[in-house]
Structure formats: structure tokens, C-alpha cells
C-alpha positions, 0 to 999 in steps of 0.5 A, spaced: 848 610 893 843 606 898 841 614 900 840 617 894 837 609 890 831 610 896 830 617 896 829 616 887 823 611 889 820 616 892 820 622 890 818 627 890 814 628 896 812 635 896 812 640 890 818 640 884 819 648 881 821 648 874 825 654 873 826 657 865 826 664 862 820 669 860 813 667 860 810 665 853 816 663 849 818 656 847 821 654 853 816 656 858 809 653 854 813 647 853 815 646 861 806 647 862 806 642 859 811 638 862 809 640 869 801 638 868 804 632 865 808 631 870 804 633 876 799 628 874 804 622 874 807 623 881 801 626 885 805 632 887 805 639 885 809 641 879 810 649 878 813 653 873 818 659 876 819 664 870 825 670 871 826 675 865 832 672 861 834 665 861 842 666 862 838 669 870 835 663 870 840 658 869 845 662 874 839 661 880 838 654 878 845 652 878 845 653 885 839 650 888 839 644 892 841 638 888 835 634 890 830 634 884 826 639 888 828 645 882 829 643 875 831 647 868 828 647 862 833 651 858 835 653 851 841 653 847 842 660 848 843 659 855 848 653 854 851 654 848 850 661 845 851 665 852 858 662 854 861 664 847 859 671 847 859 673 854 865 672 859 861 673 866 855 669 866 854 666 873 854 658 871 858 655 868 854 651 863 858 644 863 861 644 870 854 646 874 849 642 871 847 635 871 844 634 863 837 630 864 834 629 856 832 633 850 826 634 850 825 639 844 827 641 836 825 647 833 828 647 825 827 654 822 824 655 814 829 660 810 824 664 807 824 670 802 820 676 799 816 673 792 821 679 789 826 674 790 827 672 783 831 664 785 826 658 784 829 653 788 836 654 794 842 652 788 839 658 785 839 663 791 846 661 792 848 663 785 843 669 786 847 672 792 854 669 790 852 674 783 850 680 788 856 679 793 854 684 800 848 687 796 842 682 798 839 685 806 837 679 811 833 680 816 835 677 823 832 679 830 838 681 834 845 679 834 846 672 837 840 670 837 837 664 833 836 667 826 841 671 826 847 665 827 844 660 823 845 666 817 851 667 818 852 659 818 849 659 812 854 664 808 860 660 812 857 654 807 854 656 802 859 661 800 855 667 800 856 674 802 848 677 805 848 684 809 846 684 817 839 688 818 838 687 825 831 688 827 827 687 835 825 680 835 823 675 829 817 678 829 819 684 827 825 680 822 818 677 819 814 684 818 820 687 814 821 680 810 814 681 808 814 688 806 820 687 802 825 691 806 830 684 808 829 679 801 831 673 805 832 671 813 831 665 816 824 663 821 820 659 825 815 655 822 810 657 826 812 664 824 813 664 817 808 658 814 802 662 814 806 667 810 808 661 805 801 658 805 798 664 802 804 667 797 807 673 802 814 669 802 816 663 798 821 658 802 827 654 800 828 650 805 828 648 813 834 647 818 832 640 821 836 633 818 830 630 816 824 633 814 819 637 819 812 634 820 809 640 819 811 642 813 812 635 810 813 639 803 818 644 805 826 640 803 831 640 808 837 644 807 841 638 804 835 636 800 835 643 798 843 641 795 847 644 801 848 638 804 854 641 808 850 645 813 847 639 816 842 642 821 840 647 825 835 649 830 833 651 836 833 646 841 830 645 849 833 641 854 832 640 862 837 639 866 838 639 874 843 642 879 850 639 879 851 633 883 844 631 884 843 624 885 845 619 878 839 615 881 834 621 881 837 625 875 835 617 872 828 617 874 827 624 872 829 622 865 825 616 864 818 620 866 819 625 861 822 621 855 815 616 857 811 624 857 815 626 851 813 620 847 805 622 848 801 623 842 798 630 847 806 632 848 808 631 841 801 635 838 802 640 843 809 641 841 808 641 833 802 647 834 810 651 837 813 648 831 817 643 835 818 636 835 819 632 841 827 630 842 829 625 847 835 622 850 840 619 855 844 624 860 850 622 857 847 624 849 845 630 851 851 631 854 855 630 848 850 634 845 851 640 848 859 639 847 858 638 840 853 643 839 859 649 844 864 647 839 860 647 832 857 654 834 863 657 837 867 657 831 861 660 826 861 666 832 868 667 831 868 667 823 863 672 823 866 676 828 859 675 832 858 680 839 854 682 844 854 688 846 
């Protein structure tokens, strides 16, 4: 404990990579700017390693040294969606890493096309319950983000929507705004210019309190179905399993205190994400709490990956 106790006081003493998925999405701008931050408070070089698929990634950085020299900043999919839909992953998402912090949430806005005659969500709930497998929603791919949040949202509203996969959310976006999906679910950055200019109207957001970017816009409880809770898409570093507790300490509390600059929390607002700290130990049994809630609606909805 002596050994590890020192080596936390002075790492790190060369470069530390953070490993993460493709470039350009959510997790990757969020560890720039992590590794900008973080290079300027240790005096040493922080890069990012990008790999196609964060389930690749995940599987590298499981068996790296655990010395604090590579990190990963992941999200949900890797840790919580993957291990319910796919049996050969190449981690095990509890037993090989070490949780550091959260570090971000995304909440998604549930939109629909303005022919969509419901003013408000009771009165979606009631227009789809009157139109049971006849309304389209648009999802980008089975389980992505989208698509497990709507079957979510059917579980507990009690509502029965039609699948329409699309290539991304992009292109789930695109087929809201033409009228060919009536509903869908997005993230803010997505689908707020839309609302803001008519082209689709939205009902509610995903996340337990309202998002400061869209501080008019209800929560789903707000909205009248308070036993949705929340849902979002979420960002987390971990480490390798067994790196030192005193290293994973420090790790965490260099963060969080980045984490807590107003440059961090705009820089993550323009993603339409809100800085998320927390313990180790709270985001342990965060990801725990998440594996379950999420395994069962894969397993009601019959969600597969092929």
C-alpha cells in the first residue's frame, strides 16, 4: 500500500493515453477535452487513442497495465448495453475494470412530426393507445440509445409503436422531419434546432431534472409518466482492474475538480451533456443499477443484435 501511496503522489511521470471509441462522437470530443485539461494540471502528455467500436476499445483497455498509464472513457453501451446483447465480448465489464467517475449524461428529447395531432405526452399516450402498432417510430439501429429508450417508453406507458430502423440518428432525425417516422426520441443537439424553428414538436426529455439547455422543455415525469424515471446516454472513465486504489483515488478527484469548471460544463452543454460526478463506489452501483434496469427491457422487448 506504501508502493502504490507513493507512486499516486507522483504520477504520472510520462504520457497517460485515454482510450475510447470512434473519433467525433460524444465520448471522444468529451476525452479532449478531458486530456487538454488534464495534461495541463500533471505537466505531462495526455493523448487520446481512438479504435472503431467502443466494445474494441473496452476489450484493449481491459488488459493494459493497471498502472494509470491507459484509461477509458467509455459509454453505456459498452458496459451495460453490449454485455445484454452479446455473449463473446472480450471484457467483462464488472470484473475487469476499476469505475473511476462519471463524468457525463445526455438526456434525449421525444419529438414528433407537427402532424402528430397530441398537445402534450398524456395526450400522445392516449393517441397511440387509440392507434395500437399503427404509429411508426424511428430508431437508429437495434440496441442503440434510441431505439432501447422507445421500447422503454412503450413498456411503461403502455403503448404499442412500430420499429423503423434507420442508419444512425441522423438519418432517424431526417424521416421524423419528412413525416415518414411520427415520433422518436433524440438528442438535444439533434433535435432542439428542429423544435426551435416548428419542424417537429417535443413533449418531454429523459433526464430526472430538467436540462439546462432546454430549460422549457418537462422531464418525462413533469410530463405525466413519472414511472419512466430517466433515461440517458451517460460517459464514464474507468481504469484497468487492480490498478492501485490510491491511483484510481487521485484519478478521480482531478476530474471531478475539472469536471466542476465552468469551461467543462459549456464545452459539454454545446454536446447537450451535463457534467455527472461521482465516487468509485457510486458509479459502481450505478452501473450495476443501470445492467439490471436495462437488461429487463431488452428481454421484454425481444431486443437482438445480429
Amino acid at each position: 500500500m506504501s508502493a502504490a501511496n507513493v507512486s499516486a503522489q507522483s504520477y504520472p511521470i510520462r504520457p497517460v493515453r485515454i482510450m475510447t471509441g470512434s473519433v467525433a462522437a460524444m465520448p471522444d470530443v468529451i476525452a479532449r477535452h478531458l486530456s487538454q485539461r488534464l495534461s495541463e494540471r500533471w505537466g505531462q502528455g495526455v493523448v487520446v487513442e481512438n479504435r472503431p467500436q467502443v466494445t474494441i476499445t473496452s476489450g484493449v483497455a481491459a488488459k493494459a497495465t493497471p498502472d494509470g498509464y491507459t484509461l477509458l472513457l467509455a459509454d453505456r453501451t459498452s458496459h451495460v448495453v453490449a454485455p445484454n446483447l452479446h455473449k463473446d465480448l472480450l471484457y467483462d465489464p464488472i470484473r475487469d475494470f476499476a469505475p473511476i467517475t462519471l463524468v457525463a449524461r445526455a438526456p434525449l428529447l421525444l419529438v414528433a412530426h407537427p402532424s402528430v395531432s397530441a398537445a402534450n405526452l398524456r395526450e400522445l399516450i392516449a393517441y397511440a393507445k387509440q392507434r395500437p402498432g399503427s404509429i411508426d417510430y424511428a430508431s437508429a439501429g437495434p440496441g442503440t440509445a434510441v431505439h432501447i429508450t422507445t421500447e422503454r417508453f412503450k413498456q411503461v406507458a403502455g403503448i404499442d409503436l412500430m420499429n423503423v430502423q434507420y442508419k444512425g440518428g441522423g438519418a432517424a432525425m431526417a424521416a421524423i422531419l419528412s413525416g415518414e417516422a411520427k415520433v422518436g426520441f433524440a438528442l438535444v443537439p439533434v433535435a432542439l434546432p428542429h423544435v426551435k424553428v416548428g419542424k417537429v414538436k417535443t413533449y418531454a426529455i429523459t433526464s430526472a431534472k430538467r436540462f439546462t439547455g432546454a430549460p422549457d422543455v418537462p422531464t418525462m415525469a413533469e410530463a405525466g409518466l413519472p414511472g419512466f424515471d430517466s433515461e440517458e446516454l451517460w460517459v464514464g472513465m474507468f481504469a484497468p482492474v487492480r490498478t492501485p486504489r490510491s491511483l484510481v483515488a487521485k484519478l478521480n478527484a482531478d476530474i471531478v475538480d475539472i469536471l466542476k469548471a465552468p469551461a467543462t460544463r459549456d464545452a459539454l452543454r454545446a454536446l447537450g451533456a451535463e457534467p455527472a460526478t461521482s465516487t468509485p463506489e457510486e458509479f459502481a452501483a450505478f452501473i450495476a443499477a443501470e445492467t439490471a434496469t436495462l437488461k429487463k427491457v431488452i428481454q421484454l422487448a425481444g431486443i437482438r443484435v445480429e
